[in-house]
N, C-alpha and C positions, 0 to 999 in steps of 0.2 A: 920658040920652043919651050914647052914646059913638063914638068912629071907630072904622068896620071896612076894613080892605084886601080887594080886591073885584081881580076878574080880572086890571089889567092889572099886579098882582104875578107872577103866575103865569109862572115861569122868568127872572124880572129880578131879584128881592131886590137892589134897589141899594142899600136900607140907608141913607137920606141919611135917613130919617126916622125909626133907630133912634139917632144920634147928633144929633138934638136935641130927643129927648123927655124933657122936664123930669122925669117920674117913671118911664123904665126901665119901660113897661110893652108894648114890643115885642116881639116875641120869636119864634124863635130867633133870638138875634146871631152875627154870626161867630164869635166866642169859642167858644158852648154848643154842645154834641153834639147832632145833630141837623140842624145849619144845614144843611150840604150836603145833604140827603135831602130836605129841605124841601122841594117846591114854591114856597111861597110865605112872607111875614112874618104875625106875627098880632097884632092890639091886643088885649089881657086889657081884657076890659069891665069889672071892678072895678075896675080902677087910671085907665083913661085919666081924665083930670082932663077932655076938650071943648077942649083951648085951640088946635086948630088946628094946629099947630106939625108932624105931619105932616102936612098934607093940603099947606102951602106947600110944605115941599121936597118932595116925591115926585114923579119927574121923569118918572112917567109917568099920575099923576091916581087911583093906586090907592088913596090912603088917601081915604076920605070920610066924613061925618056920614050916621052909620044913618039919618036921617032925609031924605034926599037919594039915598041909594040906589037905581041905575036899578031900574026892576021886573025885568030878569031877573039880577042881581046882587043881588036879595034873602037867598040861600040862604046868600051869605059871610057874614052876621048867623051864622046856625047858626055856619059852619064856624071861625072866632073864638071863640065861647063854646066850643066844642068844646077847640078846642087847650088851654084852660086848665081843663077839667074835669077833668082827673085829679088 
């Protein structure tokens, strides 16, 4: 089981929930190349550990537990694994 960010990232990237993920598995951060081109943030499915810690702060409800996922916010499951398949 892991958190994916789902639509209402799309053009916000507020980022509240890359500075307090205990294992750095958000990503692009402001920092990395990429960020601004971005659409959106993305949780690496192999690292997130479940513990919550984005879905409290994201101040607009975009990080969620894939297993909670509305049914037409299903696809950001793919679009997650995607980001980190290369």
């Amino acid at each position: 089981m892991t958190y994916v960010i789902a639509e209402p990232c799309i053009g916000q990237k507020d980022a509240s929930c890359v500075a307090v993920c205990p294992v750095d598995c958000i990503h692009p951060t402001q920092e990395e190349p990429g960020f601004a081109e971005s659409e959106q943030l993305f949780i690496d499915p192999d690292e997130c550990i479940d513990c919550d810690a984005c879905a409290i702060a994201c101040p607009v409800g975009a990080a969620t537990n894939e297993d909670l996922l509305r049914p037409e916010w299903a696809h950001y499951r793919g679009k997650n694994e995607a980001f980190f398949a290369s």
